[in-house]
C-alpha positions in Angstrom: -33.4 -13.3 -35.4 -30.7 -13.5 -32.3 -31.4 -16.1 -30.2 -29.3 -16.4 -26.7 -27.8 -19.9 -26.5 -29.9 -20.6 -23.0 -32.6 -18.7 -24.4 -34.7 -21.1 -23.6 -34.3 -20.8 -19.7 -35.6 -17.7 -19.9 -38.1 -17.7 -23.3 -41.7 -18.2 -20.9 -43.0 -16.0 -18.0 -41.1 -18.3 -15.4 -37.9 -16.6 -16.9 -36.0 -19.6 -17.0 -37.7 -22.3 -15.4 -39.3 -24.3 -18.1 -38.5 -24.6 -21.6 -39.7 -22.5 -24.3 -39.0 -21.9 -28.4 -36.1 -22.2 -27.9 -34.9 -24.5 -25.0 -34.6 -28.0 -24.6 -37.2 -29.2 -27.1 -35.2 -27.7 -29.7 -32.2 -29.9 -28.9 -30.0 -26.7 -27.2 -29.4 -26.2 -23.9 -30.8 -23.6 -22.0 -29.0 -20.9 -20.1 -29.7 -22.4 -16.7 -28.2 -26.1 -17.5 -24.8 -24.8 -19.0 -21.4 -23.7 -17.6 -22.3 -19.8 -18.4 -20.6 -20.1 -21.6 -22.7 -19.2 -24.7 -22.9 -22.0 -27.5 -21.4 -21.6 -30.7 -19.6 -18.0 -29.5 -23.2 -16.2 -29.1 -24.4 -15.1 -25.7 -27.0 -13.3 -23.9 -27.6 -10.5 -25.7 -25.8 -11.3 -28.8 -25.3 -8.8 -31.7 -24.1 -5.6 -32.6 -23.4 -4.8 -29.7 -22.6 -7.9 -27.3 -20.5 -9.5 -25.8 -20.4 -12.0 -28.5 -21.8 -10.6 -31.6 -19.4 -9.4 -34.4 -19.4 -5.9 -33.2 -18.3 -6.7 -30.0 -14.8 -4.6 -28.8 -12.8 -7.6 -27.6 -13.2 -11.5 -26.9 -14.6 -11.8 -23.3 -13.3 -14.6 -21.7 -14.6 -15.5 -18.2 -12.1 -14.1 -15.3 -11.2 -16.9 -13.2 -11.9 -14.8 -10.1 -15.7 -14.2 -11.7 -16.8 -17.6 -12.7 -20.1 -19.1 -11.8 -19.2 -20.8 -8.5 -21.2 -23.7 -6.3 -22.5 -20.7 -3.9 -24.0 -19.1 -7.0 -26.0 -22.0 -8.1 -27.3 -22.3 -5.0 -28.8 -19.2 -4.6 -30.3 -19.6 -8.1 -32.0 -22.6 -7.2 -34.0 -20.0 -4.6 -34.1 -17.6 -7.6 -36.2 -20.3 -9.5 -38.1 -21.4 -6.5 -39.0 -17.8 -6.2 -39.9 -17.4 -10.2 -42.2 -20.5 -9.6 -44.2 -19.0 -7.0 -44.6 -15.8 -9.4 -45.7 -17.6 -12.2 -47.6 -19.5 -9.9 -49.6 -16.5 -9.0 -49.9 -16.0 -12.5 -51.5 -18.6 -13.5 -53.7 -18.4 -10.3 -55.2 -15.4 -11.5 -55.3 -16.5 -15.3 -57.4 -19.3 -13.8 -59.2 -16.5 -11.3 -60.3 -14.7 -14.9 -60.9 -17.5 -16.4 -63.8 -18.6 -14.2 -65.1 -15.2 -13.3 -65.9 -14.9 -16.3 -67.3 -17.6 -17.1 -69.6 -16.9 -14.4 -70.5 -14.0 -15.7 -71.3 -14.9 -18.6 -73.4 -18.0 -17.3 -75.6 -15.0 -15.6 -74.3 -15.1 -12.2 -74.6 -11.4 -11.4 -72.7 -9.4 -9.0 -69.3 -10.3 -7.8 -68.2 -11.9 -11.3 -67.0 -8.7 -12.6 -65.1 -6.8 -9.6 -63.6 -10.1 -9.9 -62.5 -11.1 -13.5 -61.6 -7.3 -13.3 -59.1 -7.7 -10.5 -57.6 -10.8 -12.1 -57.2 -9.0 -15.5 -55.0 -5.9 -13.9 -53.2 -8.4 -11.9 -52.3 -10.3 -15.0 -51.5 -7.3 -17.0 -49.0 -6.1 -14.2 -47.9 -9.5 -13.7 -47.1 -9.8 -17.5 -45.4 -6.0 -17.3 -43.0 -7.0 -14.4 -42.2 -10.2 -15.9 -41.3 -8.5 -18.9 -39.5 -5.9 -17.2 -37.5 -8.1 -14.8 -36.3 -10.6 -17.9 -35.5 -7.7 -20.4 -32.3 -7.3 -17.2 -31.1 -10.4 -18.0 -32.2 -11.8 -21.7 -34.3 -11.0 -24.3 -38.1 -11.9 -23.5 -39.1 -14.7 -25.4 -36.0 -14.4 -27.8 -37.4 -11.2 -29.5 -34.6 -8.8 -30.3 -36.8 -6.3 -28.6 -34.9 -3.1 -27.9 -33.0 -2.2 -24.8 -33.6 -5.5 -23.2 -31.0 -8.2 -22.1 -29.6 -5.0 -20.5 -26.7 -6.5 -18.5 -25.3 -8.5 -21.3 -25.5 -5.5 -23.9 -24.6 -2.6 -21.8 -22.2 -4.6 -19.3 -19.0 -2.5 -20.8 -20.9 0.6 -20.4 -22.6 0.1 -17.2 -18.5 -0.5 -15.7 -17.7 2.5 -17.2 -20.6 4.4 -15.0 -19.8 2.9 -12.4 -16.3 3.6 -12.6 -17.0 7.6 -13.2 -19.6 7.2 -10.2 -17.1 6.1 -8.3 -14.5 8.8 -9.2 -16.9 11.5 -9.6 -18.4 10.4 -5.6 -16.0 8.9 -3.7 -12.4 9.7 -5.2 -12.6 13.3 -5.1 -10.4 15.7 -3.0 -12.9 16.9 -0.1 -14.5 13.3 0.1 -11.7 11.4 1.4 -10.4 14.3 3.3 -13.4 14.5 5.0 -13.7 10.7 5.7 -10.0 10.3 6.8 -10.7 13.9 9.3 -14.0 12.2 10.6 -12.2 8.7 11.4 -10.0 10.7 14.0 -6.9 8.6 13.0 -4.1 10.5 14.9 -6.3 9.8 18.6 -6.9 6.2 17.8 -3.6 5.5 16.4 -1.8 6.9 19.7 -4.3 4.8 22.0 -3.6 2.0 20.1 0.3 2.6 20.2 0.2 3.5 24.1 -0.8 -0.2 25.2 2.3 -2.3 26.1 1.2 -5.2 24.2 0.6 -3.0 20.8 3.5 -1.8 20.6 5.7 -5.2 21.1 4.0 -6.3 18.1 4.7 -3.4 16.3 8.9 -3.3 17.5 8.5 -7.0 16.5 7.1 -6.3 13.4 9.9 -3.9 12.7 12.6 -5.9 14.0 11.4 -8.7 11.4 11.2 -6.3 8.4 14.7 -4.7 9.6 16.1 -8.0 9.2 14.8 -8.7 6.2 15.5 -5.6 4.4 18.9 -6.3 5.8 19.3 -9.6 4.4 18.1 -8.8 1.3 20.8 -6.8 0.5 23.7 -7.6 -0.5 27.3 -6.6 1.3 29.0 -6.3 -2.1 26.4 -3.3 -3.2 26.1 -1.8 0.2 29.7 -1.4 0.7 30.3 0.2 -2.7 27.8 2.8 -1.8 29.0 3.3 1.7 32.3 4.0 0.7 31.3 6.2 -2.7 29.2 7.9 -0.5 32.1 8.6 2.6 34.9 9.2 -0.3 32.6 11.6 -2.1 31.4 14.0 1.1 34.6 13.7 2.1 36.2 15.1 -1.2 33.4 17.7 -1.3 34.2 19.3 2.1 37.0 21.2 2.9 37.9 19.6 6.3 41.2 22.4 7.1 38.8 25.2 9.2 37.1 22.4 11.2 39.9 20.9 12.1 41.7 24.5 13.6 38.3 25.4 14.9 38.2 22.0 17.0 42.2 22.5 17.5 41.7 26.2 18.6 38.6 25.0 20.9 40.9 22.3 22.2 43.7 24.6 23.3 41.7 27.4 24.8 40.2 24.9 27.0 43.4 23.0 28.0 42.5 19.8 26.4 45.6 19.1 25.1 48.0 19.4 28.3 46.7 15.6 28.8 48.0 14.4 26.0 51.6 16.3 26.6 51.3 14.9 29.7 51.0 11.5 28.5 53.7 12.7 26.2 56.2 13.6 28.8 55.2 10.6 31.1 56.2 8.1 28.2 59.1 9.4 27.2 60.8 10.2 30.5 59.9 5.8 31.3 61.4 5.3 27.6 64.9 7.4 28.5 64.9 5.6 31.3 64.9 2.2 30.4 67.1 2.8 27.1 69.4 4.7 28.0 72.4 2.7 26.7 70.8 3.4 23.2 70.6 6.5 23.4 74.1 7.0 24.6 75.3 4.7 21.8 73.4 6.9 19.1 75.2 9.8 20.2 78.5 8.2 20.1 77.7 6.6 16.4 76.9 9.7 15.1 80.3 11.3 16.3 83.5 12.2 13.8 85.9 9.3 13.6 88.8 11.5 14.4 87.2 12.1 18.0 88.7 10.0 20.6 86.4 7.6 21.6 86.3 8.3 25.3 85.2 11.8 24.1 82.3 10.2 22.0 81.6 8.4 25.4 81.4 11.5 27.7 79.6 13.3 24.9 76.7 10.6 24.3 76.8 10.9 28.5 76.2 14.5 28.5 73.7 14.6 26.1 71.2 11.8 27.8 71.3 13.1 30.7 70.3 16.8 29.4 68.0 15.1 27.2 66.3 13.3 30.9 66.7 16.6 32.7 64.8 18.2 29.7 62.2 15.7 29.9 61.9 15.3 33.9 61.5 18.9 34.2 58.7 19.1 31.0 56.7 16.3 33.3 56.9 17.5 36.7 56.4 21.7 35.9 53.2 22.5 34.0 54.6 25.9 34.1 57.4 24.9 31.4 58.5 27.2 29.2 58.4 23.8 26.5 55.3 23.6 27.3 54.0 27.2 26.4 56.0 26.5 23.2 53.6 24.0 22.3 50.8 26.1 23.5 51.6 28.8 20.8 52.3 26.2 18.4 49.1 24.8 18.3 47.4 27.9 18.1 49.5 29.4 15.5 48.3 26.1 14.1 44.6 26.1 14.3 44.9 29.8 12.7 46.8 29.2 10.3 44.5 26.1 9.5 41.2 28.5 9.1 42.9 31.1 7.6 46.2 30.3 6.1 45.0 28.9 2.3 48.9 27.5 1.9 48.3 25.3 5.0 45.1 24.6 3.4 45.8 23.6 0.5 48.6 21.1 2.5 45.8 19.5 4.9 43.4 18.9 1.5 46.3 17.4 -0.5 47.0 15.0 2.7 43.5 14.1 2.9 43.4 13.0 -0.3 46.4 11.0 -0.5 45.1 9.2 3.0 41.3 8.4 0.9 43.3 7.3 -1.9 45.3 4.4 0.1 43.8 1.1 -0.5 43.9 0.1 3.3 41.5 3.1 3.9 39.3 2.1 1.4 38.9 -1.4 3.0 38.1 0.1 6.1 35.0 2.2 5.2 34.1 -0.4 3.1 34.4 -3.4 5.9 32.5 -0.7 8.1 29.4 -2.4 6.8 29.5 -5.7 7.9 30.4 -5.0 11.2 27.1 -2.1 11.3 25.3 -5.1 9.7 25.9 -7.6 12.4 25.5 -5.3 15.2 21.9 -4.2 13.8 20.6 -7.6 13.1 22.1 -9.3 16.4 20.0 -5.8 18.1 16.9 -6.9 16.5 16.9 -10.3 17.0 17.2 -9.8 20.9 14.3 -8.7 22.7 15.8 -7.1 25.2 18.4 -5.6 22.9 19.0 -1.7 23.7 17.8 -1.3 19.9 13.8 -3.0 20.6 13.9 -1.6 24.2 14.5 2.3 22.9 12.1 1.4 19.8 9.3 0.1 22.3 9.5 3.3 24.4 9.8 5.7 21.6 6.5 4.1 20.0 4.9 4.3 23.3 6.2 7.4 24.2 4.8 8.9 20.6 1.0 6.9 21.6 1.1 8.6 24.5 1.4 12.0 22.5 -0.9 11.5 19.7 -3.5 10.5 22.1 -2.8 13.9 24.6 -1.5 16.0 21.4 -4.1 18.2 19.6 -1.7 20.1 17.4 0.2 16.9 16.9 -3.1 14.3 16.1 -3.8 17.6 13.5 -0.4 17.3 12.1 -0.3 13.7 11.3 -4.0 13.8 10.3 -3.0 16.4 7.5 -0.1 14.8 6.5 -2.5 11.8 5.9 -5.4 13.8 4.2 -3.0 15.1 1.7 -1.7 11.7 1.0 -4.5 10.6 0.6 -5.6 13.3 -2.0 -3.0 13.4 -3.7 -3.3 9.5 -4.7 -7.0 9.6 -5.4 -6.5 13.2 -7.8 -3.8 11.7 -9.5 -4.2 8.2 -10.0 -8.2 8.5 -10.3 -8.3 7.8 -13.8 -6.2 4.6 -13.4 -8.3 3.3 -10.2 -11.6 4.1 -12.3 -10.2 2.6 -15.0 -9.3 -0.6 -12.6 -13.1 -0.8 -12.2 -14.4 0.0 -16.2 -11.7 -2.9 -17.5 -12.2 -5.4 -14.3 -16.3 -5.2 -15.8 -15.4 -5.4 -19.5 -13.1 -8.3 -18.9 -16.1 -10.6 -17.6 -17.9 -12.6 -19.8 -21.8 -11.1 -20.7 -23.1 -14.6 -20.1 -21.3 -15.0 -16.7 -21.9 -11.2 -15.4 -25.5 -12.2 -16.3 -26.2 -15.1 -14.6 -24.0 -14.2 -11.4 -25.8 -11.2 -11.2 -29.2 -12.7 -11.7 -28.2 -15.6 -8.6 -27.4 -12.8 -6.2 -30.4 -9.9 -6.9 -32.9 -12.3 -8.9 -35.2 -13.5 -5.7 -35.8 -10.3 -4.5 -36.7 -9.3 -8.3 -39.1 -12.1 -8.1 -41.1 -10.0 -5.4 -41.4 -7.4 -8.2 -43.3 -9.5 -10.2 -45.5 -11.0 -7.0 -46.2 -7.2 -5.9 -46.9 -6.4 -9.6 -49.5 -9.1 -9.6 -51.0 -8.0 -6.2 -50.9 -4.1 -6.6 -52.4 -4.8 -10.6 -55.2 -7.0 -9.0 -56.0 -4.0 -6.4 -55.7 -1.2 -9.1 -58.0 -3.1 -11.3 -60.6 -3.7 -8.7 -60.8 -0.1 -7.5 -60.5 1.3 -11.2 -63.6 -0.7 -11.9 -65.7 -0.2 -9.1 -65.1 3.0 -9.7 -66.4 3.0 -13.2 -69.6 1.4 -12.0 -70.0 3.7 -9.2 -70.1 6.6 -11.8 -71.6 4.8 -14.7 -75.0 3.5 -12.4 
């Protein structure tokens, strides 16, 4: 015979509140007075198919998140206060039987039997509830009686019910898109966001996980990437046509005559103050047979042409120089979108220029200064960054909580979030629930179990009693009614 290590807690009609077969008088300890471990490796509900039996399908060791806490011997301590006053009640009418009959069988006629028949129905159903109220917990009176100690035996199957319930009822497609429609989130969310004070916290929030994310990473990594990722679209596109379409924009609009001006201005203040060395490049580059006041007039001659040229290109924007350039440039940008010789010229420079080291070290040292700028931005409250984050928030609260089509847009992208999580992870969330159950030990799932439900079970028993006592009292005045 399997015998539960506390067995004896629970062996009489008090469930656990006096000894029994098999409790303390038998020198083991009952289920009440230990830790919620069973003794020797057997449990409530030990055998073929507990938690402790040689059948069982793994070693349950108690979850330190589902132990038997202070709280939960508390509340047991009501449990048996409560199984007291039902076995109490028991006894009361054992002893209400008891004398009623007696009575009638000393002759007193009349009331003796409605009454030893109430007490007899009420310790029948008294006796019934007991038994059904134990058989949840233990075996009654340590008889392997089948499909009792239900929560110890079936505790791996009752998880997994509860885990389909759950999947079957509150994971599926329609529930949660129903739930998430009814809870109105786009509305709330933009009244929320709207207030001043909601969305500081929020920019602050954002700030602080801006920062962190930022100083999590590491420069090294970031920079790689940054400049893999600039070298690579760079390679990939073919920057000759947008180059003549922005030069051919530039020139039909006149953008250019600024910089030519510029040009011009510079150069005429350059001639100016060096003209000695220009003179004296002319002359240097002269024949050495030339006599050298020849050179002189020469290099003469040719800076002051060279200032007239320049003068003239400054002061007249009608220049013929300068409709040279005009026409250059937009022989230029043509031959830039069209021309696959130039092309080819402008991709081969653009490559060298990526390929230079110094380049390289430029897009790459990009980061750190991006990377200081952001995080000194976020750290500043009144940084243009927070301030433009703090209207936009507010700005988009304001629009959620006005905006019908946009609450609707936000609410589906949320309901098919949501659905798509619970449809495809339902097996593993069920299954968080099915192996959370089959991880706790059958001795501790029963005894937690019991502290939390047991007292109001207790009332099953007392209304067992009662409602037994009544049924017996009409079913046998009825029987005297009809029998004379």
């Amino acid at each position: 015979m399997e015998h539960d290590a506390g067995q004896g807690a629970g062996s009489g009609p008090d469930s656990g509140a006096g000894p029994g077969p098999n409790g303390p008088a038998s020198g083991r300890p009952g289920l009440m007075r230990g830790t919620g471990t069973a003794a020797a490796g057997t449990g409530a509900g030990a055998g073929p198919d507990g938690a402790g039996g040689p059948g069982a399908r793994r070693a349950a060791a108690p979850l330190a998140g589902f132990s038997y806490t202070a709280a939960d011997e508390e509340k047991q301590r009501g449990v048996r206060r409560m199984k007291t006053t039902a076995t109490g009640l028991l006894l009361l009418v054992a002893l209400v039987y008891v004398l009623a009959t007696w009575a009638e069988n000393e002759g007193v006629g009349g009331w003796p039997g409605y009454v030893a028949a109430a007490a007899e129905a009420g310790m029948v159903g008294a006796l019934a509830d007991w038994f059904a109220v134990t058989a949840l917990f233990r075996r009654p009176l340590g008889l392997p009686i089948p499909h009792t100690a239900i929560i110890p035996t079936k505790k791996d199957q009752l998880g997994a019910s509860l885990g389909s319930f759950v999947g079957e009822n509150f994971l599926s497609g329609d529930v949660v898109r129903d739930r998430i429609h009814a809870l109105g989130v786009g509305a709330r969310l933009g009244a929320w966001l709207a207030e001043p004070d909601h969305a500081d916290r929020v920019t602050a929030e954002l700030a602080t996980a801006l920062r962190g994310a930022l100083t999590v990473l590491r420069d090294a990594d970031v920079q790689a990437v940054v400049g893999e990722a600039i070298t690579r679209r760079a390679d990939a596109a073919e920057v000759g046509p947008g180059i003549g379409k922005m030069l051919e924009k530039v020139v039909a609009d006149g953008g250019h005559r600024r910089v030519v001006d510029l040009v011009c201005v510079r150069a005429h203040d350059w001639l100016v103050e060096h003209g000695e060395s220009v003179m004296d490049a002319v002359q240097g580059g002269a024949p050495g047979w030339t006599p050298r006041f020849v050179d002189k007039r020469v290099g003469e001659r040719v800076y002051k042409e060279l200032l007239r040229f320049v003068t003239e290109m400054r002061d007249m924007p009608g220049h013929p120089a300068r409709g040279s350039i005009d026409t250059f440039l937009t022989d230029f940008a043509a031959d830039l979108q069209t021309d696959s010789d130039t092309r080819a010229r402008v991709e081969r420079l653009k490559s060298e220029i990526l390929g230079r080291g110094e380049v390289q070290d430029v897009i790459a040292s990009a980061w750190s200064s991006v990377r200081t700028m952001i995080i000194a931005a976020a750290e500043d409250e009144r940084s243009e960054l927070r301030l433009r984050a703090r209207a936009s928030l507010m700005s988009l609260g304001a629009r959620l909580a006005t905006d019908g089509r946009l609450q609707a847009k936000l609410e589906g992208w949320l309901e098919d979030a949501a659905v798509y999580v619970v449809t495809t992870y339902r097996t593993e969330i069920t299954s968080l629930i099915s192996d959370t159950v089959a991880g706790w030990d059958a001795d501790q799932t029963s005894k937690k179990i019991e502290a939390h439900i047991g007292r109001d079970l207790q009332f099953i028993r007392i209304n067992g009693t009662v409602v037994g006592a009544l049924a017996g009292l009409v079913i046998y005045s009825v029987s005297r009614a009809l029998g004379g």
